[in-house]
C-alpha positions as semicolon CSV with decimal commas, in nm:
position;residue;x (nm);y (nm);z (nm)
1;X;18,509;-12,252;1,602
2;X;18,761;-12,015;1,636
3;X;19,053;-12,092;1,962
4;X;19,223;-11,747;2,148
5;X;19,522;-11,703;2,144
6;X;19,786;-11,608;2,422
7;X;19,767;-11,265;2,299
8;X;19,399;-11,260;2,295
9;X;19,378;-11,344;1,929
10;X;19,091;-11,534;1,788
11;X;19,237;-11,779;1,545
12;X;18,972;-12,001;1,333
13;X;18,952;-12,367;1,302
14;X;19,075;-12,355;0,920
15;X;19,378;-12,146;1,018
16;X;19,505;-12,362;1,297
17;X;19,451;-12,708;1,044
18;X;19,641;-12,452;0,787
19;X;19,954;-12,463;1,035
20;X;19,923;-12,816;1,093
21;X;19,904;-12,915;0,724
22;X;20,206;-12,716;0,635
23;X;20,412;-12,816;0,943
24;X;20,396;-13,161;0,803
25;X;20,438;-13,052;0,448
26;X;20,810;-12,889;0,554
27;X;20,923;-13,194;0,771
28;X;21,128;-13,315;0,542
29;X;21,271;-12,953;0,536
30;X;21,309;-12,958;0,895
31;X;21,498;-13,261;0,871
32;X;21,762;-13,154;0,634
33;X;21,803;-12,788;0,878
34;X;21,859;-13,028;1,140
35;X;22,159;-13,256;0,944
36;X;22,260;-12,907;0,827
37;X;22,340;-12,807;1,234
38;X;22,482;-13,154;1,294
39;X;22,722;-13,107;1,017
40;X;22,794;-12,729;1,088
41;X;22,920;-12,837;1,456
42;X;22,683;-12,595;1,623
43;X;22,655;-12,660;1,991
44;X;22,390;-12,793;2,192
45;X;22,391;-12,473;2,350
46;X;22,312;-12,254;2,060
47;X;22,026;-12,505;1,950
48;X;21,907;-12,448;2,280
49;X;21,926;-12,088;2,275
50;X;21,716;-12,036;1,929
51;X;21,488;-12,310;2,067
52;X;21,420;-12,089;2,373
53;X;21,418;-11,797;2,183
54;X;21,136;-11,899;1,947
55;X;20,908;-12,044;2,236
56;X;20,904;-11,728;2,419
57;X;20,911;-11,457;2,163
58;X;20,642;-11,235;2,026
59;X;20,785;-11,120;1,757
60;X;20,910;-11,287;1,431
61;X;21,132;-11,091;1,363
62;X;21,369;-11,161;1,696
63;X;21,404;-11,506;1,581
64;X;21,573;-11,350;1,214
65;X;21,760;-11,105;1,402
66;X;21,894;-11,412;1,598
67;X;22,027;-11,639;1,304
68;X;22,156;-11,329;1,174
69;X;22,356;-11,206;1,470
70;X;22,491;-11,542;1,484
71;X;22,585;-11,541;1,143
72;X;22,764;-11,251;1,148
73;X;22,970;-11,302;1,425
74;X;23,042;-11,615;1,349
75;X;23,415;-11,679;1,365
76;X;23,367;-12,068;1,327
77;X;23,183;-12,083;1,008
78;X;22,932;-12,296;1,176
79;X;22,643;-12,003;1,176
80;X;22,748;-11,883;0,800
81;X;22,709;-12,257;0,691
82;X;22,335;-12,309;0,800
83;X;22,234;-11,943;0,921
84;X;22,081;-11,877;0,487
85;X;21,873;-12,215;0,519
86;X;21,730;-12,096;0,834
87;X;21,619;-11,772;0,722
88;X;21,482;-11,925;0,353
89;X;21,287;-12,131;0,595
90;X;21,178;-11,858;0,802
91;X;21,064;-11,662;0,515
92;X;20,859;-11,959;0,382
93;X;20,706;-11,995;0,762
94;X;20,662;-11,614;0,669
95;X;20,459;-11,682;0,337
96;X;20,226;-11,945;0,457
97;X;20,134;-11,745;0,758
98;X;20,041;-11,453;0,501
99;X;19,852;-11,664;0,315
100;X;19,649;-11,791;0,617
101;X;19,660;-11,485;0,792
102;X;19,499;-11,244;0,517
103;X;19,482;-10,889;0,619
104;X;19,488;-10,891;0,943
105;X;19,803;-10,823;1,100
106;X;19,772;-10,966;1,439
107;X;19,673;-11,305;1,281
108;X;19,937;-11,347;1,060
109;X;20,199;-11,232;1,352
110;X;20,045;-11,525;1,561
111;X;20,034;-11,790;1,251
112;X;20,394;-11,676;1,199
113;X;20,455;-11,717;1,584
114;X;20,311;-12,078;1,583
115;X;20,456;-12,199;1,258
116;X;20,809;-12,084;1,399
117;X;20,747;-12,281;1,696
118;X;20,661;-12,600;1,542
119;X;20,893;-12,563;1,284
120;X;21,173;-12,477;1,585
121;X;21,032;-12,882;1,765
122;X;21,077;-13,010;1,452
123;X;21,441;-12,888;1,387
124;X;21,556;-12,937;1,747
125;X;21,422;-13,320;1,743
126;X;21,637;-13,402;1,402
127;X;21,933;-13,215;1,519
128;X;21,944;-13,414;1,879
129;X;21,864;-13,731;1,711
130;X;22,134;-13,701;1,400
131;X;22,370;-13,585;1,671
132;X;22,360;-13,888;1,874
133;X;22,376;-14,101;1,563
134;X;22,706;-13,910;1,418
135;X;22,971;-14,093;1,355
């Protein structure tokens, strides 16, 4: 049974399990871009905004022009220290959603959209939590 999308995009019951199975299969992943942000003293405010940013997006590619206008202007070294993981992330979000996605366009922009997303909770929640346990 396929579920529609916000965009009016029909997205079939093996292609949602196929975001859910690899969302888990990158936790650990998520985890170490998390420890990566704690570590690069970004600020709860910039976590925030790519948080926000990937919710409410509809395009991918926003969320890589983010990390990379953060990266390059950057005069901390906080963005150049994590901004590559992010974006090797990103492109393996990219991959996957190909791969489910096939040919049709719309369906991998949406797969892309809602990998992003869960990958985005899953970052957020490690770098909060390995925040508040720095020492």
């Amino acid at each position: 049974m396929a579920q529609r999308t916000k965009s009016g995009r029909k997205l079939e019951h093996n292609q949602l399990k196929g975001i859910d199975l690899y969302l888990e299969e990158i936790y650990e992943n998520s985890i170490t871009a998390g420890n990566e942000m704690v570590a690069a003293a970004l600020r709860n405010a910039q976590i925030r905004g790519l948080e926000t940013l990937v919710t409410s997006t509809g395009r991918f590619s926003e969320i890589i022009n983010y990390i990379k206008n953060q990266t390059g202007k950057d005069r901390r070294n906080s963005w150049v220290r994590v901004g590559p993981l992010l974006l090797e992330q990103l492109g393996a979000l990219e991959e996957k959603a190909r791969e489910l996605g096939g040919n049709d366009a719309g369906q991998v922009l949406e797969i892309k959209l809602r990998l992003a997303r869960g990958w985005a909770k899953q970052v957020v929640a490690h770098y909060l939590y390995s925040a508040l346990h720095k020492t």
